[in-house]
VEXMI-767534 format. One record per residue: x negated, z, y negated of N, C-alpha, C, CB in turn; residue in one letter. Coordinates in steps of 0.02 Angstrom, whole numbers, plus 50000, padded with zeros to 5 digits. Glycine has a CB too. Example, Ala and Ser with C-alpha at 12.3 -4.5 7.8 and 13.67 -1.06 7.14 Angstrom:
BEGIN
n.east;n.up;n.north;ca.east;ca.up;ca.north;c.east;c.up;c.north;cb.east;cb.up;cb.north;tise
49340;50390;50284;49385;50390;50225;49340;50390;50165;49435;50452;50224;a
49358;50354;50112;49316;50357;50053;49355;50394;49998;49296;50286;50030;s
END
This chain:
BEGIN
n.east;n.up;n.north;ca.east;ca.up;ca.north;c.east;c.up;c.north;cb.east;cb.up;cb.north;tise
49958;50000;50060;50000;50000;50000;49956;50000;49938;50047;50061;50000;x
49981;49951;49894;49920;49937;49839;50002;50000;49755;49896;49782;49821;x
49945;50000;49723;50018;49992;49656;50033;49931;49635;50005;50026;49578;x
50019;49882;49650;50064;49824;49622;50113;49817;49684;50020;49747;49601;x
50087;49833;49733;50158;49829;49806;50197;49865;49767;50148;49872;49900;x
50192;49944;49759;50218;49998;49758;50280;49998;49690;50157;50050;49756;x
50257;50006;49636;50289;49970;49568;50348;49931;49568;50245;49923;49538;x
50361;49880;49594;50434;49833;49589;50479;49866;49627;50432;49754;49620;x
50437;49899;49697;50506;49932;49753;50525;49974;49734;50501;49955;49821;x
50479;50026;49697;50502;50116;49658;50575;50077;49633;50430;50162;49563;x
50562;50040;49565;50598;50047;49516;50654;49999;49551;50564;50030;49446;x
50631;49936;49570;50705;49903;49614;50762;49962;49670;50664;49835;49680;x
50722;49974;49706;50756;50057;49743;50775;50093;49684;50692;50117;49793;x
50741;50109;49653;50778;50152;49587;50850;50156;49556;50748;50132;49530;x
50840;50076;49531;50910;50029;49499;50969;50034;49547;50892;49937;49491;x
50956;50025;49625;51001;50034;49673;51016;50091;49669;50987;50018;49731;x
51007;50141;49704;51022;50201;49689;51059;50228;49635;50978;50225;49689;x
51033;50197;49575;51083;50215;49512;51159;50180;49515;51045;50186;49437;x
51135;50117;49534;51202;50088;49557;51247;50113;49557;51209;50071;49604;x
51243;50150;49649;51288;50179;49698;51303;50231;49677;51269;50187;49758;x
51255;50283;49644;51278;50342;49602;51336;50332;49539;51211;50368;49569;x
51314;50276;49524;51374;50279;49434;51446;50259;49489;51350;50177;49338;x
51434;50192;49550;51491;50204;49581;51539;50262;49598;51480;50185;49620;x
51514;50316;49614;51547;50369;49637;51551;50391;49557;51508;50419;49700;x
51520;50427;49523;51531;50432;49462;51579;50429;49410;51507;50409;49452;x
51605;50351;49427;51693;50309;49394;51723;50351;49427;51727;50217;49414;x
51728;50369;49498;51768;50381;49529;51787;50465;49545;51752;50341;49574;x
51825;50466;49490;51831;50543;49499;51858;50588;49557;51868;50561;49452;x
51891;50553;49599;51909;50585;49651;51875;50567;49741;51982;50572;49640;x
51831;50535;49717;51771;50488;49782;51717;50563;49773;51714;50373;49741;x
51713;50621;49767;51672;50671;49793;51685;50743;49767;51605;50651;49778;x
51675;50787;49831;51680;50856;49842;51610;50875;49804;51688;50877;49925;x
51624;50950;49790;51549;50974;49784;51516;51027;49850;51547;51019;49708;x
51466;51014;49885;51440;51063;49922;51406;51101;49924;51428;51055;49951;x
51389;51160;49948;51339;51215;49921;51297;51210;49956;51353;51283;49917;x
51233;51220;49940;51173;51212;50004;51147;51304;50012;51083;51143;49970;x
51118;51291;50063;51079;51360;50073;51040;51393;50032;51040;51357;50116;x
51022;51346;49987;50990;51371;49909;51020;51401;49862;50970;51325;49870;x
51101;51376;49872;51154;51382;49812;51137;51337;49781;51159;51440;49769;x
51109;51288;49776;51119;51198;49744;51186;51194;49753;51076;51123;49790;x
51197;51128;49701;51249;51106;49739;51240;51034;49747;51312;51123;49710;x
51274;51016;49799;51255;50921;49824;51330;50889;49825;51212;50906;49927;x
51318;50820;49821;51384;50783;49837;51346;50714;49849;51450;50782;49770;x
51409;50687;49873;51416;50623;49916;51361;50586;49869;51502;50583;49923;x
51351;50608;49796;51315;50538;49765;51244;50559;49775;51333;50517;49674;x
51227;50617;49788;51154;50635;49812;51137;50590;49901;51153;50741;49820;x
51189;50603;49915;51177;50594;49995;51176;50515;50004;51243;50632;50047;x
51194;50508;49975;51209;50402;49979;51138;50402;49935;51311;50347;49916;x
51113;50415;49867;51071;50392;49863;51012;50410;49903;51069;50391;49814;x
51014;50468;49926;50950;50484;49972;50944;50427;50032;50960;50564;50008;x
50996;50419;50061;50988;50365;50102;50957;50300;50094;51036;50354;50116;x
51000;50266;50024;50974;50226;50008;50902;50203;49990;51001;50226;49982;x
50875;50257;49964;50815;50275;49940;50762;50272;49978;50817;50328;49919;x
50787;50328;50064;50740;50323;50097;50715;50273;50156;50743;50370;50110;x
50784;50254;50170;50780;50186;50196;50746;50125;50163;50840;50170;50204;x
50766;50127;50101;50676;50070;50066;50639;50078;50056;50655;50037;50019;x
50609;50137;50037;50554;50159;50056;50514;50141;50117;50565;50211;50056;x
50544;50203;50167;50509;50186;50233;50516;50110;50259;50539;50233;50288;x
50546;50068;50230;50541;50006;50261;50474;49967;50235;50608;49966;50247;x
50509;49964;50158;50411;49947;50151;50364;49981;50158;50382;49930;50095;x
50352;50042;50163;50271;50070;50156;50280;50130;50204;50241;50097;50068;x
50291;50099;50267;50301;50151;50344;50237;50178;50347;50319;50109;50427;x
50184;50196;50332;50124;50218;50341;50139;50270;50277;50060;50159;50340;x
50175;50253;50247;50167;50331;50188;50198;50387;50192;50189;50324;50118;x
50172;50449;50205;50217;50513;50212;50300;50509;50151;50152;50589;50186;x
50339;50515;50183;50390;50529;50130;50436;50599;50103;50432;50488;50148;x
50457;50628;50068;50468;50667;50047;50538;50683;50018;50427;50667;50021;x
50580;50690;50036;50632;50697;49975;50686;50761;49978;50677;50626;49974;x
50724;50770;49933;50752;50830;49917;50803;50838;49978;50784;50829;49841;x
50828;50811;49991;50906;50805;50058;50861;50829;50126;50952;50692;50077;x
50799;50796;50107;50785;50791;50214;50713;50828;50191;50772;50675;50276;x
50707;50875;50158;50634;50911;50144;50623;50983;50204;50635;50947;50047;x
50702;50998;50224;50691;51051;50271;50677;51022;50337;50750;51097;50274;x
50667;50944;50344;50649;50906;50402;50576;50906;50401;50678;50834;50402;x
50532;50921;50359;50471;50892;50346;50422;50963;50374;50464;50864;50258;x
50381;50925;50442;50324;50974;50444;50243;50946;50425;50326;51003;50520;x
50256;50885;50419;50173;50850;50408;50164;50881;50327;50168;50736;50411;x
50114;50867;50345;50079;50869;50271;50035;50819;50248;50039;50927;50262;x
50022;50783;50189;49963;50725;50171;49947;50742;50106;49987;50642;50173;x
49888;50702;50087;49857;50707;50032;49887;50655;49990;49787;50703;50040;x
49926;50596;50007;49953;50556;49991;50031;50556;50031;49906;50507;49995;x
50080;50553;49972;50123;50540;49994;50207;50527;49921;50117;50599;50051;x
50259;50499;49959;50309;50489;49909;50367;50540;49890;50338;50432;49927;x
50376;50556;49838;50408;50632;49838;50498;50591;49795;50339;50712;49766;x
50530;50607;49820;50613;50574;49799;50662;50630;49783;50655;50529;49870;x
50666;50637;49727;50749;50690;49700;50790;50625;49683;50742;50758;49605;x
50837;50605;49741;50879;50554;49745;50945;50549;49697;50897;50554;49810;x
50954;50612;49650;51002;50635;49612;50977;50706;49580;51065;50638;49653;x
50937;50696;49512;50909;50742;49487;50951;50767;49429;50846;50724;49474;x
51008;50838;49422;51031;50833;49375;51092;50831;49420;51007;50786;49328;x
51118;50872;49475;51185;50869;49505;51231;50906;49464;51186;50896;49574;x
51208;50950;49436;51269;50991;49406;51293;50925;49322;51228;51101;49376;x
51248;50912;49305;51250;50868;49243;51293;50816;49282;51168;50839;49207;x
51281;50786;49341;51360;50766;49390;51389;50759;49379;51394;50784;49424;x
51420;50829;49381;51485;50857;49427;51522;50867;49363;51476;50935;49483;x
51468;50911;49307;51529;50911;49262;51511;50856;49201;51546;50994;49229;x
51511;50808;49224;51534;50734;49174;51488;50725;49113;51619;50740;49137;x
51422;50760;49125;51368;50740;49082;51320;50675;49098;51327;50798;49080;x
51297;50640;49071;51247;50601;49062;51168;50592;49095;51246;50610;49007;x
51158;50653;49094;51085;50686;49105;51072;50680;49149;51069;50744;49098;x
51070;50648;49205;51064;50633;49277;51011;50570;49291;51139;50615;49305;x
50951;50583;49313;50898;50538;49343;50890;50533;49418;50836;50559;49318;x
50864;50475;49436;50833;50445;49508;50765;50456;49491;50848;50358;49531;x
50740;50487;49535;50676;50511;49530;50610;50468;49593;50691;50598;49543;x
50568;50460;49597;50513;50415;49642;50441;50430;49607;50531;50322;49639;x
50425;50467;49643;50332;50459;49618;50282;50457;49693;50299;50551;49561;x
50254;50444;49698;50205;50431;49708;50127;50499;49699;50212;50374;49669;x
50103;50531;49739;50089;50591;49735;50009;50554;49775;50152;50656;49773;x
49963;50583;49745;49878;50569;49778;49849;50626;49753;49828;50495;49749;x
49799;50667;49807;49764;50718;49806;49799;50757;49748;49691;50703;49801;x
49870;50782;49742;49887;50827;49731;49919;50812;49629;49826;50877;49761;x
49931;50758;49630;49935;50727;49557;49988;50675;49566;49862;50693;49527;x
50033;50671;49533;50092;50625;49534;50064;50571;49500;50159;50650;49503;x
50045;50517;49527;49995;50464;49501;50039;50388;49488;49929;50454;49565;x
50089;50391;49518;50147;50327;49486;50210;50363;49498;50151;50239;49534;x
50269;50330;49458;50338;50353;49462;50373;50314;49406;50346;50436;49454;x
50450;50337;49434;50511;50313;49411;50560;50365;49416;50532;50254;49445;x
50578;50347;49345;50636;50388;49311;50683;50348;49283;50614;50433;49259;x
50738;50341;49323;50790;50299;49307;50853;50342;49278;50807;50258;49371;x
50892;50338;49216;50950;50376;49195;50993;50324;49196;50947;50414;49129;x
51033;50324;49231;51095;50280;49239;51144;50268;49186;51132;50305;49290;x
51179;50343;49188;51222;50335;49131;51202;50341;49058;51268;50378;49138;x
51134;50340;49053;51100;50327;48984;51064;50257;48964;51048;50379;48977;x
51069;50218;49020;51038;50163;48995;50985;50173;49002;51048;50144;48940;x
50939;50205;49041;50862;50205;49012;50833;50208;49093;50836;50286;48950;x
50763;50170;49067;50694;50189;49132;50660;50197;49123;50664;50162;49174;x
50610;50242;49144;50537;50255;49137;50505;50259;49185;50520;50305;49108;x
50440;50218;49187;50407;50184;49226;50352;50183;49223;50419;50139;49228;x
50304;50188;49272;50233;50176;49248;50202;50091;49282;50182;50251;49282;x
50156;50070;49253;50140;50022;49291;50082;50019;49339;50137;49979;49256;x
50065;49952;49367;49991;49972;49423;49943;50013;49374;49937;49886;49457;x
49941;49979;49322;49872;50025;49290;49882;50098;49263;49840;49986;49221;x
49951;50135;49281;49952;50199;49265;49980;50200;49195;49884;50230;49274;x
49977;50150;49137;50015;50153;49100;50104;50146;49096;49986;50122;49076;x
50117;50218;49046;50188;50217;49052;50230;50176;49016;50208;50272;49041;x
50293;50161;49033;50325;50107;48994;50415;50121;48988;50304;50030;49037;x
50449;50105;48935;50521;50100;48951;50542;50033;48963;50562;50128;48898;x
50589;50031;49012;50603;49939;49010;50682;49939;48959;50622;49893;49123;x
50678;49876;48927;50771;49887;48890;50790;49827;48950;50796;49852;48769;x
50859;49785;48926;50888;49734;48954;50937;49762;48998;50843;49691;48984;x
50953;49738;49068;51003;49737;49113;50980;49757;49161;51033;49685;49123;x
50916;49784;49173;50892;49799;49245;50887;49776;49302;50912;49831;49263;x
50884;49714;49303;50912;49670;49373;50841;49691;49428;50920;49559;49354;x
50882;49715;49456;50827;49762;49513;50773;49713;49575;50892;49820;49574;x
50770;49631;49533;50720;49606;49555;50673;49571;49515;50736;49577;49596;x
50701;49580;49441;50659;49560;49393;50660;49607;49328;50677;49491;49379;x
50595;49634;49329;50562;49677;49270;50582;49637;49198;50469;49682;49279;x
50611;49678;49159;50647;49639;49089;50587;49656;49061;50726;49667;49044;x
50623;49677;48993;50561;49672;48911;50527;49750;48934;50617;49675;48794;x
50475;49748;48925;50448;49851;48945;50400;49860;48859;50353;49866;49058;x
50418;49901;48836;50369;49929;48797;50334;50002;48812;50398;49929;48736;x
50269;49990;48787;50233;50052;48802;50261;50109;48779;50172;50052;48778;x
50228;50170;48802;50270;50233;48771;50214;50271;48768;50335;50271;48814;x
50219;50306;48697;50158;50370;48698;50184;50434;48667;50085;50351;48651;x
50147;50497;48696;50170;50544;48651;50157;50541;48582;50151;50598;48668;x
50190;50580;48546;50171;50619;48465;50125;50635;48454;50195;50675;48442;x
50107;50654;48406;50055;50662;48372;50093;50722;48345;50027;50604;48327;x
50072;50793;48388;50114;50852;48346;50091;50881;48293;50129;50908;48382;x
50154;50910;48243;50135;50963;48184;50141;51012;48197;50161;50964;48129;x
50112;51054;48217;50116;51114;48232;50155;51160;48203;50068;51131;48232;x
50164;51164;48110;50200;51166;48072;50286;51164;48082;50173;51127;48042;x
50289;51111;48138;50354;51099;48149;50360;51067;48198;50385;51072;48105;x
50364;51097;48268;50367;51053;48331;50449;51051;48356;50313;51087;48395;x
50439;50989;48394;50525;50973;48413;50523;50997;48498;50552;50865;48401;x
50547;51025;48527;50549;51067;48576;50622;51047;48613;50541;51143;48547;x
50615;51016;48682;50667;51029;48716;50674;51047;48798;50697;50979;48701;x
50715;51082;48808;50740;51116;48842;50772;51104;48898;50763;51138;48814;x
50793;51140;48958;50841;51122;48996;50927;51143;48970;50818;51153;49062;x
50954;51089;48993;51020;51098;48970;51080;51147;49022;51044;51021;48960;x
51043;51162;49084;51082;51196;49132;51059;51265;49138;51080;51162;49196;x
50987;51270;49121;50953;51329;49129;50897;51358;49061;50914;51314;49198;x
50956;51346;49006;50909;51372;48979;50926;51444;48960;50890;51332;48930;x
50873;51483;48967;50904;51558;48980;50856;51610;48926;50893;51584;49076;x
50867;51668;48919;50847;51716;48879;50747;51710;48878;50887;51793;48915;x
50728;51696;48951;50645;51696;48945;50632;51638;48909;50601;51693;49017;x
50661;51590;48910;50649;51512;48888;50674;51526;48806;50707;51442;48941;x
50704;51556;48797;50706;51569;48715;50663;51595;48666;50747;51605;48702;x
50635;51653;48711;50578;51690;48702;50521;51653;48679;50562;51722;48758;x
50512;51612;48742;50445;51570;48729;50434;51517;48671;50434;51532;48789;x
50507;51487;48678;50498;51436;48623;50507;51478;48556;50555;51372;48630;x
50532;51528;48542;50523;51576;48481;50444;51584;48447;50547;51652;48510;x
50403;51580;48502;50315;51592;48507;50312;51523;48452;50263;51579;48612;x
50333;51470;48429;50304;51415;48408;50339;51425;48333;50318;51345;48456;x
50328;51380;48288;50361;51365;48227;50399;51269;48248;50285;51373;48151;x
50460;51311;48264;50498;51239;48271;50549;51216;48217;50539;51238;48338;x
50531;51152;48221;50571;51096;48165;50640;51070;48204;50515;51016;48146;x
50636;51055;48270;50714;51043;48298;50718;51078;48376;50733;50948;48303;x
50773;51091;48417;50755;51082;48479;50804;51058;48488;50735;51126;48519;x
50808;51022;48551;50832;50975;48593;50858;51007;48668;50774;50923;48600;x
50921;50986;48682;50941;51024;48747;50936;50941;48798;51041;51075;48740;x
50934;50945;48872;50924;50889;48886;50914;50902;48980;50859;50862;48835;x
50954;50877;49015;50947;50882;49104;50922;50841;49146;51002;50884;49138;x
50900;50871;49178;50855;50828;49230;50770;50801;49210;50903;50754;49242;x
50729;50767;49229;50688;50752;49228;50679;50715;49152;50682;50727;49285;x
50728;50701;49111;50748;50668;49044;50690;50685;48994;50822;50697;49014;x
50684;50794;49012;50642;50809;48973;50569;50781;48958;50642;50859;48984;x
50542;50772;49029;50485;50741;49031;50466;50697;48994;50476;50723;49075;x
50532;50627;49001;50520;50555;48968;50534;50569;48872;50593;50488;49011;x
50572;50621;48861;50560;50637;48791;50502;50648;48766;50589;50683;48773;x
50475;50682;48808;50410;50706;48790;50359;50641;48773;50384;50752;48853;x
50367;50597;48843;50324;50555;48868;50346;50503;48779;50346;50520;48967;x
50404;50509;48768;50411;50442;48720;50408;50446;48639;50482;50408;48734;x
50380;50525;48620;50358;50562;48576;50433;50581;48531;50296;50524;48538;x
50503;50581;48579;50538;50607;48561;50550;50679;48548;50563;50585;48584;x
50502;50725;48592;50496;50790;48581;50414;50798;48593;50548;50835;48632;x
50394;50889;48579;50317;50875;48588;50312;50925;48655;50261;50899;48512;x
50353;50990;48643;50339;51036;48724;50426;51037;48734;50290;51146;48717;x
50380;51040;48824;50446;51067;48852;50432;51099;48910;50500;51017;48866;x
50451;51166;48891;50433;51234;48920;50473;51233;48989;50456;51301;48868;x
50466;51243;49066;50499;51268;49083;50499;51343;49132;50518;51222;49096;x
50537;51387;49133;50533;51450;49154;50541;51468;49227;50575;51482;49120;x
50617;51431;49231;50648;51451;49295;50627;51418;49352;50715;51445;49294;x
50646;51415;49402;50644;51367;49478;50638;51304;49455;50715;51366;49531;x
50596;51270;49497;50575;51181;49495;50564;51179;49573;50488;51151;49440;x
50558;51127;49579;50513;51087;49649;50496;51046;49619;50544;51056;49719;x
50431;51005;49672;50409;50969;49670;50437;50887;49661;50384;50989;49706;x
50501;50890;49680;50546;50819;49675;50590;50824;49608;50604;50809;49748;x
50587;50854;49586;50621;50858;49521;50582;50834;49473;50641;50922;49502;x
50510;50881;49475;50483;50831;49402;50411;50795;49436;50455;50893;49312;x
50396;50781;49484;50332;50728;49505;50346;50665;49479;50320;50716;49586;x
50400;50639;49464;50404;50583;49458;50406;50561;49352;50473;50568;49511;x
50446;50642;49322;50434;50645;49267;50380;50660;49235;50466;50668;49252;x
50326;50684;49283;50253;50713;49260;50213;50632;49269;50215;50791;49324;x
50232;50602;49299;50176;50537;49301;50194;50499;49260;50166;50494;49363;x
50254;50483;49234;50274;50468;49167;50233;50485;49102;50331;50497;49161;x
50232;50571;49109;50211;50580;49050;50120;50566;49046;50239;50654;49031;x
50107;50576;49117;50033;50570;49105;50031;50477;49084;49980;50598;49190;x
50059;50433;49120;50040;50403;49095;50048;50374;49009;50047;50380;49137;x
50104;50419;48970;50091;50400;48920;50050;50456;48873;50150;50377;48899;x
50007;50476;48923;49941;50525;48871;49955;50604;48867;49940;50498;48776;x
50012;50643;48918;50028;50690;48908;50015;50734;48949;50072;50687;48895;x
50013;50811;48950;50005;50854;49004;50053;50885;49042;49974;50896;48986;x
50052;50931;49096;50089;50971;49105;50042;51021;49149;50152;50943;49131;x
50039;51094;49142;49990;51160;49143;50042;51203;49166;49953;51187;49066;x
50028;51238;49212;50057;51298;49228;50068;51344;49178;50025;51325;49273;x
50124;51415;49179;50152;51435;49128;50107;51489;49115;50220;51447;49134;x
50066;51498;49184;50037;51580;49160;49955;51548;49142;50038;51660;49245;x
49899;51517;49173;49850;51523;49147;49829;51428;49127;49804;51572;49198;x
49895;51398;49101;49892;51340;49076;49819;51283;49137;49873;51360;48981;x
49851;51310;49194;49803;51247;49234;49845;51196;49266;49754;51275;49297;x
49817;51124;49280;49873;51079;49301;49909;51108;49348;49854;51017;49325;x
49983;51062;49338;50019;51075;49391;49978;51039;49445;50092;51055;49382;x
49988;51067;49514;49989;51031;49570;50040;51013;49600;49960;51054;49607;x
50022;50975;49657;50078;50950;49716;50048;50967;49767;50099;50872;49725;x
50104;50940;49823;50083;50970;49901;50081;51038;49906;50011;50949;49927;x
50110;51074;49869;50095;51146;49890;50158;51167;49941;50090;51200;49820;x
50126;51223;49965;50172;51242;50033;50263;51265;50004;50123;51328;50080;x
50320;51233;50031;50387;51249;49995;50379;51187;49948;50394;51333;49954;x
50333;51167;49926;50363;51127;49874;50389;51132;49801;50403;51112;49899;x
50375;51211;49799;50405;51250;49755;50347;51246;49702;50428;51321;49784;x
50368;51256;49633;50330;51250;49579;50316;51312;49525;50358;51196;49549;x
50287;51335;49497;50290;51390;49455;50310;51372;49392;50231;51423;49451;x
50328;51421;49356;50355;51391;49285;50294;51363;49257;50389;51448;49231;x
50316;51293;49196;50274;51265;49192;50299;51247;49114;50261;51218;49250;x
50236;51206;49064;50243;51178;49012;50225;51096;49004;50211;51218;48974;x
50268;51057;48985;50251;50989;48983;50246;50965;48911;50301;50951;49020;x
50170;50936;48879;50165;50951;48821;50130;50881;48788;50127;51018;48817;x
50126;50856;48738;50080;50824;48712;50030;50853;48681;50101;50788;48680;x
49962;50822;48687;49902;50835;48662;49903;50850;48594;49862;50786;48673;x
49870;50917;48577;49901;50911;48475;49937;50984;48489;49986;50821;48439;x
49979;50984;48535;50013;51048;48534;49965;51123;48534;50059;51043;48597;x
49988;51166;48506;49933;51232;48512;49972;51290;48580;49927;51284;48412;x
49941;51264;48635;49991;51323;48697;49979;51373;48653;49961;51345;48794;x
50038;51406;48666;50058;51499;48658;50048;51506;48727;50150;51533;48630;x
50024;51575;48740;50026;51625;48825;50089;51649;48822;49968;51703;48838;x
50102;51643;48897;50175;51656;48894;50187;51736;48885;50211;51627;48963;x
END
């Protein structure tokens, strides 16, 4: 598997997936909500796209470990390379008739989300990186076998004076207030799913703090975004990269930031 293989199928699989999701979506009475053992909650439009997802995947690039949120309690291998999928990132943003909902696909090497796709359906938007690691938004119609107009994307250039800060829109809670209190902010921004990342990534915001529970399929695919448009993301307590592959999958609170920004300790 090269990244120019890899690149057209992310984001073509991507576009599908969004598809079938906005399908159920119209359809207000085409899905239940289910509780998982986590207390998540899932529905039919997670489970169709996971399928979808993983079935093209593993068809083209059967030699690559795969990963995704639905079938992660299936997974005992482990690799240094492998594809990490939140097939419906942003279920509650779902269920109750928000926007904020991404298809998620990255691409994960020695422990670094090194390509990905972030597709928002009901926003019109993608974010993408290309073979060379640079990040990009595409506009047009998406036709999930031909790449439209893409422009580059970079972070801000922050004022410290006045940073624009956003947030999760499902979880943002009393510690996450706290922290962003630590800065001198000019706006903040509420915002679900992996979205935050690509704000970041498109110098629509400059940090975005987060506190509570993550995995690894939620934002791998929004962290390679942002790296490729020049940005970081550091753990919450002694600001070192995030990793991947860690055991659970589970992530510590974390900050996703552009260069320019001055971290506060949490």
């Amino acid at each position: 598997m090269t990244y120019e293989q890899l690149i057209p199928v992310m984001r073509k699989i991507a576009i599908e997936a969004g598809s079938k999701i906005m399908e159920i979506y119209h359809d207000a009475d085409s899905f239940d909500v289910k509780i998982k053992p986590d207390e998540s909650p899932i529905t039919v439009a997670d489970e169709a796209a996971d399928v979808l997802i993983s079935d093209g995947l593993r068809a083209a690039f059967p030699d690559t470990l795969l990963i995704t949120e639905e079938q992660a309690d299936f997974h005992s291998e482990k690799g240094n390379t492998f594809l990490i999928v939140d097939p419906l990132d942003g279920t509650k943003e779902f269920i109750n008739r928000h926007d904020d909902f991404t298809v998620n696909i990255a691409l994960v090497e020695d422990g670094v989300p090194t390509r990905g796709v972030v597709y928002a359906p009901a926003k019109n938007r993608i974010f993408f990186t290309l073979a060379d690691g640079r990040a990009v938004e595409e506009s047009g119609n998406f036709d999930p076998e031909v790449i439209g107009e893409i422009n580059p994307i970079s972070v801000s250039s922050p004022d410290n004076s006045g940073l624009v800060i956003v947030a999760s829109k499902s979880h943002r809670d009393q510690a996450t207030e706290d922290y962003i209190n630590k800065y001198k902010v000019r706006n903040s921004k509420s915002a679900g799913s992996s979205l935050k990342f690509c704000l970041v990534a498109t110098g629509e915001a400059d940090l975005y703090p987060r506190v509570g529970r993550t995995m690894e399929w939620d934002t791998a695919a929004g962290h390679a975004v942002l790296l490729g448009a020049g940005g970081h993301v550091v753990s919450f307590d002694d600001h070192s990269p995030l990793t991947y592959g860690k055991d659970g999958y589970m992530n510590p609170p974390f900050i996703a930031y552009a260069p320019g920004v001055e971290l506060k300790k949490a």
